[in-house]
C-alpha positions as semicolon CSV with decimal commas, in nm:
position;residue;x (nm);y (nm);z (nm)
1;X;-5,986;6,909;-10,332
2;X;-6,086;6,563;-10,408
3;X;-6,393;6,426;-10,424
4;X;-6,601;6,745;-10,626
5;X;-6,918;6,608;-10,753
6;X;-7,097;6,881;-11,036
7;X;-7,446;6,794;-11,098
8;X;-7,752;6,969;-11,180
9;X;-7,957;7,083;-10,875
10;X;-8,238;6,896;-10,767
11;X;-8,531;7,049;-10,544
12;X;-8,418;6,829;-10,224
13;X;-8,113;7,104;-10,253
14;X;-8,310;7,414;-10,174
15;X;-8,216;7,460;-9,836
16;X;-7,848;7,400;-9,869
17;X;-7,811;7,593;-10,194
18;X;-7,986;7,876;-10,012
19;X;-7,795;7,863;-9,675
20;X;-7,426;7,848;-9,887
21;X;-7,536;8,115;-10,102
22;X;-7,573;8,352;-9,806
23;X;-7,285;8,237;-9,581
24;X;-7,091;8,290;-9,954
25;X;-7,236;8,694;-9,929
26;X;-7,225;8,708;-9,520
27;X;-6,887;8,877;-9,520
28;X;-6,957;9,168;-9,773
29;X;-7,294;9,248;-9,487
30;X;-7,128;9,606;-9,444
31;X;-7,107;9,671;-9,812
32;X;-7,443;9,660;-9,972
33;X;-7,662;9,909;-9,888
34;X;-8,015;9,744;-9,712
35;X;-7,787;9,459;-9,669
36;X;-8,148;9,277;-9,557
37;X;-8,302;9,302;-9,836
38;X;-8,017;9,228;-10,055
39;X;-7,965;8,943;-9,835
40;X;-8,335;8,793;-9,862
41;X;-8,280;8,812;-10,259
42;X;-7,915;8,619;-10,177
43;X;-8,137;8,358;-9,968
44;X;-8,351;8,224;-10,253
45;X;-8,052;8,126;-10,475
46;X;-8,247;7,829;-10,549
47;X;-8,527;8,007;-10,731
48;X;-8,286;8,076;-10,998
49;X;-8,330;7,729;-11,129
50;X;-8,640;7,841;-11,288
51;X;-8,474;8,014;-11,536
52;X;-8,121;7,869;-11,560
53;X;-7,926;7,586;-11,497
54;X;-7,861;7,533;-11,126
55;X;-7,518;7,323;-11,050
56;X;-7,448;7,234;-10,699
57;X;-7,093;7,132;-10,593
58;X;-7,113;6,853;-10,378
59;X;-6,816;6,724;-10,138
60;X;-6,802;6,467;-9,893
61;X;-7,209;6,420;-9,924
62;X;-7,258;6,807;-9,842
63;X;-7,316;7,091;-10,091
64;X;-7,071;7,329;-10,060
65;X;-7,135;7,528;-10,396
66;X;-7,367;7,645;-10,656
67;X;-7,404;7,839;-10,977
68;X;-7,640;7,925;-11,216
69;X;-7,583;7,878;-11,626
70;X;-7,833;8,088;-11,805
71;X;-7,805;8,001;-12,206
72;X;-7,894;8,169;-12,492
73;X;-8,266;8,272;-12,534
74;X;-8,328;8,246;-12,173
75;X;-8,430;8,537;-11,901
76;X;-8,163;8,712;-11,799
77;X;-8,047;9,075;-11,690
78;X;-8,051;9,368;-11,983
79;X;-7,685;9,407;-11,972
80;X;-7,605;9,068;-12,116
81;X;-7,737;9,014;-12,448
82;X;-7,975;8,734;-12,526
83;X;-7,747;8,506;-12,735
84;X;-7,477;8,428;-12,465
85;X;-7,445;8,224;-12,198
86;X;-7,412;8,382;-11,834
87;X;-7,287;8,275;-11,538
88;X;-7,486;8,355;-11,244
89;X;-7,426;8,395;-10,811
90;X;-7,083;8,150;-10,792
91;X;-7,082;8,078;-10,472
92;X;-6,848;7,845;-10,242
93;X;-6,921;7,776;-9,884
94;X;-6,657;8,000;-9,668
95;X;-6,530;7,645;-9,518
96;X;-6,483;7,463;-9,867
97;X;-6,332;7,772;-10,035
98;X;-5,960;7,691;-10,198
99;X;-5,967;7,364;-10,286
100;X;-6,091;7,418;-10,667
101;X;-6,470;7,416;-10,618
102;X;-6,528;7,774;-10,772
103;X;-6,322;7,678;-11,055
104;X;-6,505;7,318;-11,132
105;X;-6,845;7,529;-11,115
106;X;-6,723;7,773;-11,360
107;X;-6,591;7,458;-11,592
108;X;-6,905;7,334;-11,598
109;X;-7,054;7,654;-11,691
110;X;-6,828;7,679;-11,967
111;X;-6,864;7,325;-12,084
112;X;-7,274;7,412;-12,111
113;X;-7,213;7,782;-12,290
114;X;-6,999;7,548;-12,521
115;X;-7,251;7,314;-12,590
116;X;-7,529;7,596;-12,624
117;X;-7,266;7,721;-12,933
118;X;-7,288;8,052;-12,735
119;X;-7,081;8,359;-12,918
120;X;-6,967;8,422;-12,566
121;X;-7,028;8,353;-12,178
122;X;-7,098;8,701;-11,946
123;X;-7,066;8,760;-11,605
124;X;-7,060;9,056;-11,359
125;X;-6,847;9,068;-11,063
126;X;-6,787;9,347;-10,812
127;X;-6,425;9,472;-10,695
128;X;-6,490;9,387;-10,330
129;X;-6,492;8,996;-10,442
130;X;-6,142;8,982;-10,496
131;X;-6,083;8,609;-10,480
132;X;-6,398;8,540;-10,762
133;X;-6,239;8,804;-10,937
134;X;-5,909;8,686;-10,952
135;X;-5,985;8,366;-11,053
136;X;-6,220;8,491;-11,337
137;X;-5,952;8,695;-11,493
138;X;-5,680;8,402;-11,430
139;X;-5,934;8,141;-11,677
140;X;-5,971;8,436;-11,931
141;X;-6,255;8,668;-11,826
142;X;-6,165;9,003;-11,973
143;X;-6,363;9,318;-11,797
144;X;-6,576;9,519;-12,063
145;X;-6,682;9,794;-11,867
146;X;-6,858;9,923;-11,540
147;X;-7,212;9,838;-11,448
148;X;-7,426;10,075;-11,242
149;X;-7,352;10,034;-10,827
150;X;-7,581;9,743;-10,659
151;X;-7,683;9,910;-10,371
152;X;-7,394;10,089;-10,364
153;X;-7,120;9,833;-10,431
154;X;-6,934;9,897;-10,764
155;X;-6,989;9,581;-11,082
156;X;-6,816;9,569;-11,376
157;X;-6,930;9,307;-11,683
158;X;-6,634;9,035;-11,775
159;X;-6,685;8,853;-12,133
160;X;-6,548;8,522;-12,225
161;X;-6,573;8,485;-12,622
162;X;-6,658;8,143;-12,748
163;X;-6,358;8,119;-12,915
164;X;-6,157;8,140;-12,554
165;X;-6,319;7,874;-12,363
166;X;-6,120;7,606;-12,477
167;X;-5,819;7,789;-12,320
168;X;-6,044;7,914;-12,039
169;X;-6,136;7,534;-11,971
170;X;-5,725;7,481;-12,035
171;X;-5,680;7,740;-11,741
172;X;-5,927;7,552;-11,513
173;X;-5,787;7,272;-11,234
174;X;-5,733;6,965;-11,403
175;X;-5,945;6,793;-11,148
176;X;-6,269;7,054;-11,249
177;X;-6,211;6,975;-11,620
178;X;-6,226;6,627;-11,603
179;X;-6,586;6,659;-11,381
180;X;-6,702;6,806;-11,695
């Protein structure tokens, strides 16, 4: 997809980070248990920036993506330890999905857990997102081990050592590396 503009969120972005990041969770509705209250927690995406970095994936003027980078030292869940990087709620408008977005997002996560000299870069990813999960694995996310169920949907914890995210960048579109 051409024309994938990374940048760091800025607070004119609430409302579209917010409304991609739950049409990105609308289809798994009939997995989570209280999917409305999971939901609402899905719906303010944007508050996130307060304690990460919050990219937004623009294209053709509109956001159509967002993650959060949360580096070393900075709040995060207890299953990640406090030196690495994380990468938190990828998520790609259902319309813009397939044309490389995800994968620039996660490149520029990459390029910040790099820059943060992070031992390693964490995620956690459920079974039922099979195309996010595919495409970790494919850059070099390796699965350590299962998670407890979020509201009943299964997680697992994927690790990318520093070492691997040259590669892992390597693996990315060549059109997401060179946003970076």
């Amino acid at each position: 997809m051409n024309g994938i503009v990374i940048r760091d969120y800025e607070e004119a972005d609430r409302a579209a980070v917010n409304a991609v990041a739950l049409a990105a969770f609308a289809q798994y509705a009939g997995d989570f248990d209280d999917w409305p209250t999971f939901s609402a927690g899905i719906g303010r995406m944007a508050d996130l920036a307060a304690d990460g970095d919050l990219l937004v994936a623009e294209h053709e003027g509109r956001v159509a993506g967002a993650v959060v980078h949360v580096g070393p030292g900075r709040p995060r869940s207890a299953i990640f330890p406090a030196d690495w990087s994380v990468i938190r709620m990828l998520v790609v408008a259902p319309e813009a999905r397939g044309g490389g977005i995800g994968r620039a997002l996660v490149a520029a996560t990459l390029a910040r857990a790099r820059r943060a000299e992070a031992p390693a870069i964490g995620l956690h990813t459920s079974p039922i997102m099979a195309s996010a999960l595919r495409m970790y694995e494919a850059i070099g996310f390796v699965r350590e081990h299962d998670l407890p169920a979020i509201r009943g949907v299964p997680y697992a914890r994927y690790m990318l050592p520093a070492a691997g995210i040259p590669a892992a960048l390597h693996n990315c579109t060549l059109h997401a590396c060179r946003k970076l």
